[in-house]
VMD Tcl script that builds the backbone (N, CA, C; Angstrom):
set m [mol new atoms 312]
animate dup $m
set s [atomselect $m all]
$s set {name element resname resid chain x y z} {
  {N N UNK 1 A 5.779 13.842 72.113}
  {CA C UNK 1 A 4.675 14.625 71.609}
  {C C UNK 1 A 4.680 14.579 70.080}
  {N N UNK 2 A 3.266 14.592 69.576}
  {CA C UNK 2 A 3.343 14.206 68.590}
  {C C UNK 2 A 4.100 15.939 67.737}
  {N N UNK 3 A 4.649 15.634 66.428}
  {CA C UNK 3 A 4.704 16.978 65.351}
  {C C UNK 3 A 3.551 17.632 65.182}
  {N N UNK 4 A 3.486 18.746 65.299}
  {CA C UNK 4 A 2.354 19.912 65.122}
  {C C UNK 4 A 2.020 20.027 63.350}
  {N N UNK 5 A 1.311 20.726 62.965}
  {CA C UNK 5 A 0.922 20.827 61.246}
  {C C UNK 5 A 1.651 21.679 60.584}
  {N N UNK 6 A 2.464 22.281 61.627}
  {CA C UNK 6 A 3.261 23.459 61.131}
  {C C UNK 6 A 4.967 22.875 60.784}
  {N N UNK 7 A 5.082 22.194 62.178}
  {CA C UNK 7 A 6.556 21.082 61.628}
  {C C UNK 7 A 6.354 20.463 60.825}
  {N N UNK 8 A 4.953 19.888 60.390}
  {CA C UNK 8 A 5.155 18.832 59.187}
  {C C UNK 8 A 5.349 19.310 58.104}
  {N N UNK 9 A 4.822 20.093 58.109}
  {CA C UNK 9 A 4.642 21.259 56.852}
  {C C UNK 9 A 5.745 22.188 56.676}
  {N N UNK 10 A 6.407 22.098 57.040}
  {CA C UNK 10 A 8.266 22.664 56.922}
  {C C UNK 10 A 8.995 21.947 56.682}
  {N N UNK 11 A 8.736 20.771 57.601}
  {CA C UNK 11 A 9.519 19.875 56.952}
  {C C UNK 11 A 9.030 19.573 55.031}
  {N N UNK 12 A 8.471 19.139 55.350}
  {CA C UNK 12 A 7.616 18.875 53.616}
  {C C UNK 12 A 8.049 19.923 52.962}
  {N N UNK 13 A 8.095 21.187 53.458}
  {CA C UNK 13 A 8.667 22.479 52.324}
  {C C UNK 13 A 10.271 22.174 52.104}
  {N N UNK 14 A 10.786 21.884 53.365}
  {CA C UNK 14 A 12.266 21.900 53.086}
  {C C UNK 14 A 12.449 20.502 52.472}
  {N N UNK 15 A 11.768 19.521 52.395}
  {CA C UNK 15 A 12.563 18.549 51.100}
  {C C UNK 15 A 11.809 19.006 49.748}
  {N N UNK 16 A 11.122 19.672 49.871}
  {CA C UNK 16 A 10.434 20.533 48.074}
  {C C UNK 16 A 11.540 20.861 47.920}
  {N N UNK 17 A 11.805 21.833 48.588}
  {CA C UNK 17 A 13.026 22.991 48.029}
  {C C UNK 17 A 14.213 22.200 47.654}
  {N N UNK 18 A 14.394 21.186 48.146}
  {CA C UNK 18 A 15.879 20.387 48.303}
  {C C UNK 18 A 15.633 19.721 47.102}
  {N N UNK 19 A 14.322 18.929 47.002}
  {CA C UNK 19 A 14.213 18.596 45.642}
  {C C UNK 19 A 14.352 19.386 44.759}
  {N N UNK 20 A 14.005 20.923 44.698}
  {CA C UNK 20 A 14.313 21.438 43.602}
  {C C UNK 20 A 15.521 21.866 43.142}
  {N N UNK 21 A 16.533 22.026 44.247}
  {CA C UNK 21 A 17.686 22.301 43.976}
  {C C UNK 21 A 18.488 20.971 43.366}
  {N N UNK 22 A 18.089 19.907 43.534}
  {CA C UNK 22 A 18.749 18.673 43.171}
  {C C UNK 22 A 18.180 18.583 41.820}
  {N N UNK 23 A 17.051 18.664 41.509}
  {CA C UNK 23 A 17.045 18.692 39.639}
  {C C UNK 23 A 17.491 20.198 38.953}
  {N N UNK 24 A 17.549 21.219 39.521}
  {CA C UNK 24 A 18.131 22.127 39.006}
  {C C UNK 24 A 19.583 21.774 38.938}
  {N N UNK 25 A 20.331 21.266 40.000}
  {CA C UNK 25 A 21.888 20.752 39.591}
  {C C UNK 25 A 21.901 19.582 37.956}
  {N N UNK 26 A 20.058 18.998 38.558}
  {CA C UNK 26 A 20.739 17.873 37.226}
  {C C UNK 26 A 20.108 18.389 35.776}
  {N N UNK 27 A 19.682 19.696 35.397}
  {CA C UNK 27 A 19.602 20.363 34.439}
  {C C UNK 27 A 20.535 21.070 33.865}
  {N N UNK 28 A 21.238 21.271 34.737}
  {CA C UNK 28 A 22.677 22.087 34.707}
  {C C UNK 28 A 23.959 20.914 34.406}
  {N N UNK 29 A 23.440 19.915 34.427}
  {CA C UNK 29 A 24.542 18.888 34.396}
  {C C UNK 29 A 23.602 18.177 32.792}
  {N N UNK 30 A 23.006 18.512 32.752}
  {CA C UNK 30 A 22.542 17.499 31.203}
  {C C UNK 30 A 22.526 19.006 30.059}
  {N N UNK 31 A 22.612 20.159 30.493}
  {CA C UNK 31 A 22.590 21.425 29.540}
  {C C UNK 31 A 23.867 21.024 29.045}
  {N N UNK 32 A 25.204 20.549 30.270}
  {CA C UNK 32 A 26.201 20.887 29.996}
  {C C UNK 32 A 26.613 19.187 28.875}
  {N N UNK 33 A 25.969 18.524 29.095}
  {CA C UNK 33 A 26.044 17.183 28.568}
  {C C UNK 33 A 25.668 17.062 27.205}
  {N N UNK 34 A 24.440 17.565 26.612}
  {CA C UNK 34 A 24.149 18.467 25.634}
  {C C UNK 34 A 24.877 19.392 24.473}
  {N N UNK 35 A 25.342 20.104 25.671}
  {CA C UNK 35 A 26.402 20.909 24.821}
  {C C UNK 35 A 27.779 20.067 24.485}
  {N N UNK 36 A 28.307 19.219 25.228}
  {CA C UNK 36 A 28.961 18.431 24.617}
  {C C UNK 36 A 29.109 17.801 23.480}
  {N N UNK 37 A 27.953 16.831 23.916}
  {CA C UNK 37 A 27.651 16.390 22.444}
  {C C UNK 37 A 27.521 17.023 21.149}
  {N N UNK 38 A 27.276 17.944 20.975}
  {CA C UNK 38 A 27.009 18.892 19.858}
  {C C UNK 38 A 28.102 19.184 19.628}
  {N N UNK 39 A 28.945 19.346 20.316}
  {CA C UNK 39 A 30.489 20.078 20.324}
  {C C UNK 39 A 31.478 18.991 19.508}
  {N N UNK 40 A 30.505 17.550 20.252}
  {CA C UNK 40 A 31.593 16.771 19.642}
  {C C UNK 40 A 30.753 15.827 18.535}
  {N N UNK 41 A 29.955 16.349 17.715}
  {CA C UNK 41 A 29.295 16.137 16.721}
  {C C UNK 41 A 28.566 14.376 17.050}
  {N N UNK 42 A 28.217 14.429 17.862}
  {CA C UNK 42 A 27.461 13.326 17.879}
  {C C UNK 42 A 26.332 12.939 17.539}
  {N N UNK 43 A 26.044 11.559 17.150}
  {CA C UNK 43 A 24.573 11.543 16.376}
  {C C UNK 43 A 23.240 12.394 17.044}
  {N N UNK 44 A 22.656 12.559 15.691}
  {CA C UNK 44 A 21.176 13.351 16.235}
  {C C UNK 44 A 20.746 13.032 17.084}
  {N N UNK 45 A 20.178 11.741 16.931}
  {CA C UNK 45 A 19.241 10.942 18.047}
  {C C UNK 45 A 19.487 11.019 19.108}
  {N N UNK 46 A 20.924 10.969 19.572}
  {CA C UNK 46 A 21.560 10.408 21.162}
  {C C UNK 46 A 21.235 12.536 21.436}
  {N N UNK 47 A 21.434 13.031 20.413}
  {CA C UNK 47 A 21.212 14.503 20.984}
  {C C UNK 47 A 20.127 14.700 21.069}
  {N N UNK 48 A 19.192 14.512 20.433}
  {CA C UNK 48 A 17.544 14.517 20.547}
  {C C UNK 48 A 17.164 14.233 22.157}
  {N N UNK 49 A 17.486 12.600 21.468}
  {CA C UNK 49 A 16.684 12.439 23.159}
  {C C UNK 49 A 17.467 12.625 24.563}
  {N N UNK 50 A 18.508 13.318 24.433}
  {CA C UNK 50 A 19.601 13.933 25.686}
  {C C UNK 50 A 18.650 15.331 25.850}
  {N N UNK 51 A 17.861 16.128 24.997}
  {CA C UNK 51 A 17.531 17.545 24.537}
  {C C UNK 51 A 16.303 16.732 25.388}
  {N N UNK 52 A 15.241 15.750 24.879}
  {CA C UNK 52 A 14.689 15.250 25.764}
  {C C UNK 52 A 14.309 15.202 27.205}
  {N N UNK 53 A 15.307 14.778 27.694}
  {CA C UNK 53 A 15.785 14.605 29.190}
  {C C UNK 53 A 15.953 15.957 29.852}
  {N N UNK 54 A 16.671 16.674 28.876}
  {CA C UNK 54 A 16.331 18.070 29.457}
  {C C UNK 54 A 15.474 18.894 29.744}
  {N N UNK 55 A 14.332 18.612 28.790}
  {CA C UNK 55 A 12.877 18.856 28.950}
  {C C UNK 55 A 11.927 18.585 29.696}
  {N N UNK 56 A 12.012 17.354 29.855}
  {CA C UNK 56 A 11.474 17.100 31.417}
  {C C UNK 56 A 11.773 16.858 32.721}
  {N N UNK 57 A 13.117 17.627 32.651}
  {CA C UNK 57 A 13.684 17.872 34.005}
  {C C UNK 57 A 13.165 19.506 34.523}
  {N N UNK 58 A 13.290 20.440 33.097}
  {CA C UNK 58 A 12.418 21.532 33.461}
  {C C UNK 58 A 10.956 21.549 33.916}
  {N N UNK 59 A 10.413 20.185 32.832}
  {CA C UNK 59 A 8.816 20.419 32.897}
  {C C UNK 59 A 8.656 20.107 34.919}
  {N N UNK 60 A 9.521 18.821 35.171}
  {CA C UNK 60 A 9.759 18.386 37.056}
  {C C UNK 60 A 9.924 19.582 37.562}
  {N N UNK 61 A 10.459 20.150 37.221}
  {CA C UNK 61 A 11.076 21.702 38.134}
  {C C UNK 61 A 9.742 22.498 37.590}
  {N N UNK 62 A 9.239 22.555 37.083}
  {CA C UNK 62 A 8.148 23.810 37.146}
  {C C UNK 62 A 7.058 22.875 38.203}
  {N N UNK 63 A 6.587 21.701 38.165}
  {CA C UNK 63 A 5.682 21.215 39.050}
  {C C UNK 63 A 6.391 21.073 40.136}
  {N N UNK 64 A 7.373 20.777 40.478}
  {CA C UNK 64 A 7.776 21.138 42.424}
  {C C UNK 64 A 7.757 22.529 42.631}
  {N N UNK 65 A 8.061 23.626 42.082}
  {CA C UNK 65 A 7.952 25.186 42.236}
  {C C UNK 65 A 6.394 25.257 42.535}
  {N N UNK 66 A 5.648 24.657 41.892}
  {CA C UNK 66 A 4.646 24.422 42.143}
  {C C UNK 66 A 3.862 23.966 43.270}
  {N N UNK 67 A 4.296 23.235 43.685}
  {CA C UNK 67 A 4.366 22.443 44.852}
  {C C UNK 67 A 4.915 23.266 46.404}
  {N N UNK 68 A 5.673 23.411 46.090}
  {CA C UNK 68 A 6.085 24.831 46.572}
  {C C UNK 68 A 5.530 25.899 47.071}
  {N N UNK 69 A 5.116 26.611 46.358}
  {CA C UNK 69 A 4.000 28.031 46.414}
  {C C UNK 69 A 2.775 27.405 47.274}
  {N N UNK 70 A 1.973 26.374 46.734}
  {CA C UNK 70 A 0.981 25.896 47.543}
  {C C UNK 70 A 1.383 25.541 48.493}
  {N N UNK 71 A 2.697 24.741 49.393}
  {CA C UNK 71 A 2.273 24.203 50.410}
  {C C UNK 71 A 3.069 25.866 50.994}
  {N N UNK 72 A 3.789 26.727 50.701}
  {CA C UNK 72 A 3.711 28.077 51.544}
  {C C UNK 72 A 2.640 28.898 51.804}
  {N N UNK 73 A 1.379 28.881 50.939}
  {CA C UNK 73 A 0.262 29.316 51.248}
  {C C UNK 73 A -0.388 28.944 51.673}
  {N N UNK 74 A -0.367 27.078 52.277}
  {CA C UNK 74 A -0.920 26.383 53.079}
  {C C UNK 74 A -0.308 26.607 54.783}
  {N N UNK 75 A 1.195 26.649 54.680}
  {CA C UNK 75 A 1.973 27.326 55.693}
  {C C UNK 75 A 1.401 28.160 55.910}
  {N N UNK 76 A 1.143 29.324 55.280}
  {CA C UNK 76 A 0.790 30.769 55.772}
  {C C UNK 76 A -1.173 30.745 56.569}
  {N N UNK 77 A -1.632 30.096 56.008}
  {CA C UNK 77 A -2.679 29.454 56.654}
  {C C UNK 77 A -2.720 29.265 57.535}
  {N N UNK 78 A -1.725 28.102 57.919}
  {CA C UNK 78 A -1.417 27.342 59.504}
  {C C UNK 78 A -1.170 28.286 60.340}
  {N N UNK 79 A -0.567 28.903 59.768}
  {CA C UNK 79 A 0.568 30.400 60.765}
  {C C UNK 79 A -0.658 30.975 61.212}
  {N N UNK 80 A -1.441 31.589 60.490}
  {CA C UNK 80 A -2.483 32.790 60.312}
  {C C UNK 80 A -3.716 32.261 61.675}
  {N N UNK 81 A -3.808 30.919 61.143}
  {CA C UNK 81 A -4.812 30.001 62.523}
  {C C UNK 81 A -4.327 30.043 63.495}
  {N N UNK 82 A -3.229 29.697 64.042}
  {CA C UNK 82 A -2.761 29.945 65.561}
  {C C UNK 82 A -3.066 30.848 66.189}
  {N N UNK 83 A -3.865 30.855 67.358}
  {CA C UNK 83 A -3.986 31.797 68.248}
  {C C UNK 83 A -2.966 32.401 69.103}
  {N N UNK 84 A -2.147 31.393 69.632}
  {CA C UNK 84 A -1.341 31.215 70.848}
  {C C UNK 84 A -0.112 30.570 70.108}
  {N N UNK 85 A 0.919 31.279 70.030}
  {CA C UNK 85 A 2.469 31.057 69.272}
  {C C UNK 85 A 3.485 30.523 70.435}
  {N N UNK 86 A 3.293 29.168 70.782}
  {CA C UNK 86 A 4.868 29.192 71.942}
  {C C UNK 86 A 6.228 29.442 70.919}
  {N N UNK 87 A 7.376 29.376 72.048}
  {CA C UNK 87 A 8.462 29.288 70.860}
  {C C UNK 87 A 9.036 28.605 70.444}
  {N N UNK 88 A 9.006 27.676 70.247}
  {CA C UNK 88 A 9.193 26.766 69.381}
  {C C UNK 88 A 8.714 26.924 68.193}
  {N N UNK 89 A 7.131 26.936 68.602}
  {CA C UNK 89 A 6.485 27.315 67.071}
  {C C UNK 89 A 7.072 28.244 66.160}
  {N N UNK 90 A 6.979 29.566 66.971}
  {CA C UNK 90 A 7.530 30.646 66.137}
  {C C UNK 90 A 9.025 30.364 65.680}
  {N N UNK 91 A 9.801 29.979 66.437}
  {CA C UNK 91 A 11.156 29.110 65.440}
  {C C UNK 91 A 10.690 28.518 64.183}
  {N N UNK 92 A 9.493 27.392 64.406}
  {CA C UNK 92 A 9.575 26.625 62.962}
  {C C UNK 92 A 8.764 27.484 62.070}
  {N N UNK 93 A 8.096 28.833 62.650}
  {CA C UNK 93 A 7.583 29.562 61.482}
  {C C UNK 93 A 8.481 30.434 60.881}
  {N N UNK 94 A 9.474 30.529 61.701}
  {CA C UNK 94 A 10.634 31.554 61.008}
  {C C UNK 94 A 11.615 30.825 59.707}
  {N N UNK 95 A 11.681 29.560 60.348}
  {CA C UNK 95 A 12.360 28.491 59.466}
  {C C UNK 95 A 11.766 28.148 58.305}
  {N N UNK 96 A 10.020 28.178 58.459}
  {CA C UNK 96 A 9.388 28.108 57.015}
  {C C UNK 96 A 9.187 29.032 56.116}
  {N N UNK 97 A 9.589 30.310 56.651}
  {CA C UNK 97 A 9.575 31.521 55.636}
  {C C UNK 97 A 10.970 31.491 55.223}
  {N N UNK 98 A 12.081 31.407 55.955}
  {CA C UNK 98 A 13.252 31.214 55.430}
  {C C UNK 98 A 13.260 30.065 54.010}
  {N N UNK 99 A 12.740 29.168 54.321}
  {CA C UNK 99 A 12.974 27.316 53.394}
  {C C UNK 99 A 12.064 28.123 52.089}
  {N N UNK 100 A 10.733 29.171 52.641}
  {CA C UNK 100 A 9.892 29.255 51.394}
  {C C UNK 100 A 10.476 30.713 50.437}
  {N N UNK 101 A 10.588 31.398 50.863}
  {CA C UNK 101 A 11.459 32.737 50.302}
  {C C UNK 101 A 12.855 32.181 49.744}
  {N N UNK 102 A 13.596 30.982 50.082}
  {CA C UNK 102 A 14.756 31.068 49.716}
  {C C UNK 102 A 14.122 30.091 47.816}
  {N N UNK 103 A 12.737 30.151 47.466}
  {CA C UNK 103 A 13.082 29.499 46.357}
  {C C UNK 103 A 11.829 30.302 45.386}
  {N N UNK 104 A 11.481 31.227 46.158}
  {CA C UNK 104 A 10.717 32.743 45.175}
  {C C UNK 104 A 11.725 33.399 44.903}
}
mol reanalyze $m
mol bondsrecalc $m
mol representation Tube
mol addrep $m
């Protein structure tokens, strides 16, 4: 049987979220890379554009958060349309409020 709009759409939330946790590790790993360098007086430039990299790992992380919010209010949509909930469904709707709350 084919995936319903509601599994796809959880699924799709839970690699958002996963994506976001994977550039939040690698913001946290170039803050700390950053601070190194500075620590260990290294040229401007290589700190510049390291300060760089850091910048648009935030600017990535604000557009998947992004990404995010919409496809949970697209979730909440899907949810809201169902007439008739088997359980299964209601499993993967419990699972998509879990995947979407765990990154508000």
């Amino acid at each position: 049987m084919a995936p319903t709009q509601l599994e796809i759409r959880t699924r799709a939330l839970g690699r958002l979220v996963k994506e976001y946790y994977l550039y939040q590790e690698e913001l946290l790993a170039q803050q700390n890379h950053v601070r190194l360098l500075k620590s260990q007086n290294h040229d401007e430039y290589e700190i510049r554009k390291q300060e760089e990299v850091e910048v648009d790992t935030k600017r990535v992380m604000i557009e998947v958060s992004k990404k995010i919010n919409e496809l949970y209010l697209v979730l909440a949509d899907v949810v809201n349309q169902l007439d008739t909930i088997p359980t299964d469904t209601r499993e993967n709707m419990e699972r998509a409020k879990m995947v979407g709350l765990q990154t508000i």
